[in-house]
C-alpha positions as CSV (number, residue, x, y, z in Angstrom):
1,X,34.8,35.2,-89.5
2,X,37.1,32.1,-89.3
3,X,38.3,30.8,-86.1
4,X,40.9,27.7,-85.7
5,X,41.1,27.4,-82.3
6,X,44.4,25.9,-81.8
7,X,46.3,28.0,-78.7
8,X,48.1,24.8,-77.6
9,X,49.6,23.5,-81.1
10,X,47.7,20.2,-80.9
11,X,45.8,21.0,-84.4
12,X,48.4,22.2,-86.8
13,X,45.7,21.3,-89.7
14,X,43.0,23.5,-87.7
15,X,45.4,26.8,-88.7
16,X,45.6,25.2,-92.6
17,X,42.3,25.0,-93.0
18,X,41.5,28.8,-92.0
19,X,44.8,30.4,-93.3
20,X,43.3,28.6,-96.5
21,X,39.9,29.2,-96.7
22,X,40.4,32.7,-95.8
23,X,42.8,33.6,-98.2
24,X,40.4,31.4,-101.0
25,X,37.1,33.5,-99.9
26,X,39.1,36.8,-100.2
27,X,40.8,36.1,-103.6
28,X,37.5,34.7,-104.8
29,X,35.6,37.5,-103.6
30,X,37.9,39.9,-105.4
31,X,38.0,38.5,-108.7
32,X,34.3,38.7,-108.8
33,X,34.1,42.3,-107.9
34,X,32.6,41.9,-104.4
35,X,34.1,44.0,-101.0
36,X,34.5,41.8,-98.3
37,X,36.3,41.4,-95.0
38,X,37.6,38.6,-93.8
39,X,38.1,38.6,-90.1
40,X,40.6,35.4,-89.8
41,X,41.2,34.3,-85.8
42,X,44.3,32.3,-85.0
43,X,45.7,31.1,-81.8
44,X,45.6,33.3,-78.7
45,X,43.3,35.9,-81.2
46,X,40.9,33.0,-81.4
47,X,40.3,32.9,-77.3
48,X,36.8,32.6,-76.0
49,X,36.5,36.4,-75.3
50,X,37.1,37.6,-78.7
51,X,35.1,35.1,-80.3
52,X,32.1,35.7,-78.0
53,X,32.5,39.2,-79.0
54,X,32.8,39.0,-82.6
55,X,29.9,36.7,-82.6
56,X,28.1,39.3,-80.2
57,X,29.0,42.0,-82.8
58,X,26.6,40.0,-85.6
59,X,28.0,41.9,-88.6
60,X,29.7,38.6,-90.2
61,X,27.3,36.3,-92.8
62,X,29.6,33.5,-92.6
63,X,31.1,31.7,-89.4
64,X,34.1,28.7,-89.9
65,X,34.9,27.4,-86.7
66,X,38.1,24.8,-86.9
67,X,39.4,23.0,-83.9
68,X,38.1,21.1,-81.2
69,X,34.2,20.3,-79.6
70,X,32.8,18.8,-76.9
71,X,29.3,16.6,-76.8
72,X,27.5,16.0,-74.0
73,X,25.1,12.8,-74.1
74,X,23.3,14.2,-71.1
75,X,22.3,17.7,-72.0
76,X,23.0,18.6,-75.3
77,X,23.0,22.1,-74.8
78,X,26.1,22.4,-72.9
79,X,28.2,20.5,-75.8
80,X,30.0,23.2,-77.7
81,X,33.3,24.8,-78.9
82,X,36.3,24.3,-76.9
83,X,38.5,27.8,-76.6
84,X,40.9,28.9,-74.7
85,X,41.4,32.0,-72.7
86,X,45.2,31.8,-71.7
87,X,45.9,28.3,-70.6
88,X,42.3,28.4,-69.4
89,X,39.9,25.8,-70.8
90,X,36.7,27.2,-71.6
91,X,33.6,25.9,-73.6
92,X,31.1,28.2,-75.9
93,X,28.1,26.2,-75.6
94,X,25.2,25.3,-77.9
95,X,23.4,27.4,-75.5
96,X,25.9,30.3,-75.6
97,X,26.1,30.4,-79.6
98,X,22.4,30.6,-80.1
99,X,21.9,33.3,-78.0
100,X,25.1,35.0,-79.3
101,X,23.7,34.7,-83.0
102,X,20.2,35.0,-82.9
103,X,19.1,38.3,-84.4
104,X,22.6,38.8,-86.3
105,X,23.2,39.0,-89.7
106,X,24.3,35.3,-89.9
107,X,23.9,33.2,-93.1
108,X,25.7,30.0,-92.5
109,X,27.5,28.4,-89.9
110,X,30.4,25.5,-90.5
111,X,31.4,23.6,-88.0
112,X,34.7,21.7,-88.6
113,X,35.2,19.6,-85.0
114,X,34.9,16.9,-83.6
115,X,31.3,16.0,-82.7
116,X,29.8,19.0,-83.9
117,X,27.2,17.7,-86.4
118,X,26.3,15.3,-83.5
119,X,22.7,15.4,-82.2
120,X,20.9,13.7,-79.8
121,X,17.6,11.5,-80.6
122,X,15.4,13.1,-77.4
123,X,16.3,16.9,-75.8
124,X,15.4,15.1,-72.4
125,X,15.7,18.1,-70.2
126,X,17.8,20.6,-72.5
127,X,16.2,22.8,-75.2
128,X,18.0,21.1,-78.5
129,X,20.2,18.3,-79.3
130,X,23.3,20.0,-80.2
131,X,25.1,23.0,-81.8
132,X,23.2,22.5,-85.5
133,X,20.1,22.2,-83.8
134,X,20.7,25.3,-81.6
135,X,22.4,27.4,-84.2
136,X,19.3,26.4,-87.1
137,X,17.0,27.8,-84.2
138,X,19.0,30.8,-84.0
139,X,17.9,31.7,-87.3
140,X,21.0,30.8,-89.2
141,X,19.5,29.3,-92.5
142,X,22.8,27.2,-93.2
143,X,24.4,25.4,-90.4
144,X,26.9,22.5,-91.3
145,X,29.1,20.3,-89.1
């Protein structure tokens, strides 16, 4: 699944990157013989419903996330992916993705954001220190940011 989460416009680039890579990983994947589906999620398709969902779902191996994110010095656990549902602002946490992934068939995770390969030093009172942290304790065995 490949998400660019760009509803309001503000990251023409964010809608490159997945139109790209998801028309490289299909034609790839064909010349070498393999079935896939590529589930590509672009402007209102990529709102924070349908994204929990698919995630819920757990039948994708790979997960590209392109847009913006959100890191919170405080608690780590509440940084995350900034969606939209509508004109509506709405954050899928660190908290919210491990719990959406963990158990799914989920190989690698790339996040492509702003501040989402950041980590903090100490938890303090959170579970993990951001997204790669939360999603590597999901179980995902490749998580990049």
């Amino acid at each position: 699944m490949i998400v660019s989460a760009n509803s309001h416009g503000t990251l023409p680039a964010a809608d490159q990157e997945a139109t790209t890579l998801a028309a490289d990983i299909s034609a790839d994947l064909h010349t070498l013989g393999i079935a896939c589906e590529v589930v590509l999620l672009l402007g209102a398709q990529a709102s924070y419903g349908t994204v929990r969902q698919h995630l819920r779902d757990g039948r994708y191996h790979i997960f590209h996330y392109a847009g913006h994110g959100h890191y919170s010095e405080d608690l780590p656990e509440v940084s995350g992916l900034i969606l939209y549902d509508g004109n509506d602002r709405k954050l899928l946490t660190a908290a919210d993705l491990k719990l959406l992934v963990e158990g799914t068939d989920l190989y690698m995770a790339f996040l492509s954001c702003c501040l989402g390969a950041r980590s903090a030093t100490e938890t303090g009172y959170g579970d993990f220190g951001g997204m790669l942290e939360a999603l590597g304790r999901a179980g995902v065995p490749v998580v990049l940011g």
